[in-house]
C-alpha positions in Angstrom: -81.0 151.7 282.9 -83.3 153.1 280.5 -83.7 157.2 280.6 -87.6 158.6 280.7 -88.3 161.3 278.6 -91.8 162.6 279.0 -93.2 165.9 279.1 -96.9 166.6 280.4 -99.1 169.6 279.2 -101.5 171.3 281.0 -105.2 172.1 280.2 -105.7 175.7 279.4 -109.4 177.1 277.9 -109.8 179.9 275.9 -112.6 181.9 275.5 -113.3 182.6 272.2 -115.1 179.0 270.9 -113.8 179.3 266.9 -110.3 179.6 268.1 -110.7 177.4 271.0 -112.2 174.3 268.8 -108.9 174.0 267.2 -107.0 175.0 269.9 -108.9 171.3 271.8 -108.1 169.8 268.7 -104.4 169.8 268.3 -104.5 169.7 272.6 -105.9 166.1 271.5 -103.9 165.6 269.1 -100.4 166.8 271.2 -102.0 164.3 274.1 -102.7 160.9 272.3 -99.1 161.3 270.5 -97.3 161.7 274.0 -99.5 158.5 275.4 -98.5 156.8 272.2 -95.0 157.6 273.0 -95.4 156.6 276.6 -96.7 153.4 275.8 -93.8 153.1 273.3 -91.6 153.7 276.4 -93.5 151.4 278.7 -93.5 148.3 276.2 -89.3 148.8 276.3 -88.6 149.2 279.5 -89.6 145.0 280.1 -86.5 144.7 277.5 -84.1 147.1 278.5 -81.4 146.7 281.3 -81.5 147.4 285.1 -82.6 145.4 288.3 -86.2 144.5 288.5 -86.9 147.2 290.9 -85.6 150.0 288.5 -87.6 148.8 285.9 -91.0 148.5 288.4 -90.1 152.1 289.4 -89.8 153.5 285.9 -93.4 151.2 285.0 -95.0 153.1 288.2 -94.0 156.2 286.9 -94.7 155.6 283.0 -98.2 154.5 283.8 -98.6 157.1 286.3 -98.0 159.4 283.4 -100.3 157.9 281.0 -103.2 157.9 283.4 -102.6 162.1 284.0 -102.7 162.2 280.0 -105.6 160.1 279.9 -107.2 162.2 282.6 -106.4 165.3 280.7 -107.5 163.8 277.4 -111.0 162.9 278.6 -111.5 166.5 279.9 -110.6 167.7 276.3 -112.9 165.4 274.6 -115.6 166.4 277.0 -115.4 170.1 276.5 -115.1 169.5 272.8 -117.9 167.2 272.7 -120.1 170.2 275.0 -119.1 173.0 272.3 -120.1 170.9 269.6 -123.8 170.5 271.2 -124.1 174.4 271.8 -122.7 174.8 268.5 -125.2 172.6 266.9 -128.2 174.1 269.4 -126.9 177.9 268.5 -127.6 176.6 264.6 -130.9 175.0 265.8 -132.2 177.8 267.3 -131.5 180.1 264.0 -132.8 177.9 262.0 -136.1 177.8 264.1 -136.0 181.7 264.4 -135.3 182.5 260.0 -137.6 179.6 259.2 -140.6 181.5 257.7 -144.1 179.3 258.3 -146.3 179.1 255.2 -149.5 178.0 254.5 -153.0 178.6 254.9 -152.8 177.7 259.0 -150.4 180.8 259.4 -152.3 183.0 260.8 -151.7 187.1 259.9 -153.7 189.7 259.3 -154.1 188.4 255.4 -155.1 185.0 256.7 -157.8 185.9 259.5 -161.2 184.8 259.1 -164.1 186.3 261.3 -166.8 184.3 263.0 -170.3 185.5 264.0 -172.5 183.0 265.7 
């Protein structure tokens, strides 16, 4: 009978978003590299030894644990994929607000142009 060996992690946000990107980063990283090990698992167990039931059982549970890390990899990629967009609106929105508009359609007091009729 063939031993499982898997541990799960658990989800956990932080608050501050520079620490927190690489923080979901290696979370990512930790997650694909235990499915990859799972999956290692699950391939082997159709060759190791047992009855047909142990090996069913130890299938159930292996795949049972891949779809948790799956489940808990999708809500990383998600939350990392959300800070990227307000990251990349927070950059929008100063570069709108510094951007200086030139021309001779500004108008300022230099630029004003009276009208009598």
């Amino acid at each position: 009978m063939t031993t499982i060996q898997a541990t799960t992690s658990s989800v956990s946000s932080s608050s501050s978003s520079s620490s927190s990107g690489n923080d979901i980063a290696s979370q990512i990283s930790r997650l694909t590299q235990q499915i990859s090990t799972l999956t290692k698992q699950l391939k082997s167990v159709a060759q190791g030894t047992g009855t047909t039931e142990e090996k069913q059982t130890q299938t159930e549970q292996l795949q049972a644990q891949i779809a948790l890390l799956q489940a808990q990899l999708s809500q990383l990629q998600s939350k990392q994929a959300e800070e990227a967009q307000k990251k990349s609106e927070e950059k929008q929105t100063n570069t709108q607000a510094s951007a200086k508009v030139e021309g001779v359609n500004n108008p300022s007091s230099d630029h004003q142009i009276d009208i009598y009729i």
